[in-house]
N, C-alpha and C positions, 0 to 999 in steps of 0.2 A: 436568813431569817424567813421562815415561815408565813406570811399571811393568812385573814381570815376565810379570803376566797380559797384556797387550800384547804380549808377545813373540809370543805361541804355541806353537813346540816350541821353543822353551828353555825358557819356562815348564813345556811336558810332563815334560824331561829332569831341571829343577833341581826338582819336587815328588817324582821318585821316585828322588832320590841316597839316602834311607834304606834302602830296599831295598836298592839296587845295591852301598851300602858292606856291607849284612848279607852278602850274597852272597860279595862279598868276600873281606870277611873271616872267613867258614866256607871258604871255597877256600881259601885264605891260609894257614892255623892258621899261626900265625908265634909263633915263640916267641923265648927270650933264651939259646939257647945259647953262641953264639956269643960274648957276653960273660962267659962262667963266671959266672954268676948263681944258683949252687943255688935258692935260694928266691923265685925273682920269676915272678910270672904272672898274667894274668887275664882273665876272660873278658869282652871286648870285646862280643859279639853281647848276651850278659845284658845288660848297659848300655844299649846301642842298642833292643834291642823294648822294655825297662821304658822307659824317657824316651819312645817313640814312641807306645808302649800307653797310656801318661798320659795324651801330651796330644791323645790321640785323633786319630791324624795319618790323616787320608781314604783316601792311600792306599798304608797299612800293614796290606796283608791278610791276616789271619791263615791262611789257606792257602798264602801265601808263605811265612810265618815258619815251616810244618811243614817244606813244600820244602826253605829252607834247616838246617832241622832234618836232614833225610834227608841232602843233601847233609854234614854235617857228618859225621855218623854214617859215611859212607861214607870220605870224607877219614883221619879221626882214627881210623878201624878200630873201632868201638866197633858194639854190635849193634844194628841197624838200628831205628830208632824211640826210642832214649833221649834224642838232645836233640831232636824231635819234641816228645818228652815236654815234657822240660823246658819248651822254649821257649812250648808252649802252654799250661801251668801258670805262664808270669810271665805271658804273657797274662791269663790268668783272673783272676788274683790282682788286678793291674794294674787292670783295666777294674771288677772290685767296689769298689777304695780310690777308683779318679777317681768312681763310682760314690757311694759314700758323704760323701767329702770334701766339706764346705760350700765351707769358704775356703783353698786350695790354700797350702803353706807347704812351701820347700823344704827346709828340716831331716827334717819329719816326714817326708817322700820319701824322703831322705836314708835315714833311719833303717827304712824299711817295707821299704825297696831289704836294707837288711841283712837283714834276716827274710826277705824275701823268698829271697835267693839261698842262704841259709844252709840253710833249711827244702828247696830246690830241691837244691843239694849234696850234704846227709844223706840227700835219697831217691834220688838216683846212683848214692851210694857205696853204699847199703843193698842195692839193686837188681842192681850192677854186682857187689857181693861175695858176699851170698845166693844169687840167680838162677844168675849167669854162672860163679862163681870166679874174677873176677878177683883177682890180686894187687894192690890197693894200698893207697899209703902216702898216708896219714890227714891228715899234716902238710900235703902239697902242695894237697890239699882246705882246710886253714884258711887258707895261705897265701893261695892263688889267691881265697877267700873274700875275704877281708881287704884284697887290693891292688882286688878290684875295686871293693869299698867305697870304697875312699879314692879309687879315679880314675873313682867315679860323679860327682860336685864337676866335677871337670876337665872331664869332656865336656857336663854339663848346661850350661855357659857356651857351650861350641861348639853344642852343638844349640839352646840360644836364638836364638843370633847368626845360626845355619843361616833355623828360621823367623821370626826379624823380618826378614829378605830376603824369606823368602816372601810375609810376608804385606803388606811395603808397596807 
């Protein structure tokens, strides 16, 4: 049986779909208006670089993740360099827990990922409200907190299933 390293450029294409989805989905910002959904949102990209930053994916370069960072900033109108920020702060975070972790346990992921994006959030909003004067509402911060927690679970089964493709 064939593998995908035998491919060649499919193999090139199918190791750098993480990116391409980051890219994405910062171009994208898709939300749930559409369904009169007041309280539902979350942030897709935080998901994708924490699970990729983990499992130290080759090639998830952390000067892409600024890129898409700028790119975001630009999109959602926000001032230039804040999910920059952000994104290389899960970075950071990310690579000292794979860093220290003996025996990898996905609860405890699970849970670092809360702290993680919580901690990342609070300095947004701190930044976004102090700094700029934006106006905002506190709630849509826990929300978007909150679902993205809960749909870390969900995508960690897809990004597995993604690399045990890669890697057999």
């Amino acid at each position: 049986m064939s593998s995908l390293r035998t491919k060649g450029s499919f193999f090139k294409f199918y190791s750098w779909i993480p990116l391409i989805v980051l890219f994405v989905s910062v171009l994208n910002e898709f939300d749930f208006n559409y369904l009169n959904l007041d309280y539902f949102s979350f942030n897709f990209p935080f998901i994708l670089i924490f699970y990729f930053t983990l499992k130290d994916f080759k090639n998830f370069d952390y000067f892409l993740v600024f890129l898409a960072g700028l790119v975001n900033d630009t999109v959602v109108g926000l001032p230039l360099g804040i999910s920059s920020f952000s994104y290389i702060l899960i970075c950071i975070f990310t690579s000292y827990f794979r860093n220290i972790t003996i025996r990898p346990n996905q609860i405890k992921d699970w849970f670092y990922f809360l702290f993680v994006i919580s901690l990342i959030n609070s300095i947004n909003y701190s930044i976004l409200t102090l700094f700029f004067s934006f106006n905002l509402i506190l709630m849509s911060y826990l929300v978007n907190t909150f679902f993205t927690f809960l749909f870390y679970i969900i995508f960690v089964s897809i990004f597995k299933f993604y690399l045990k493709g890669l890697n057999d």
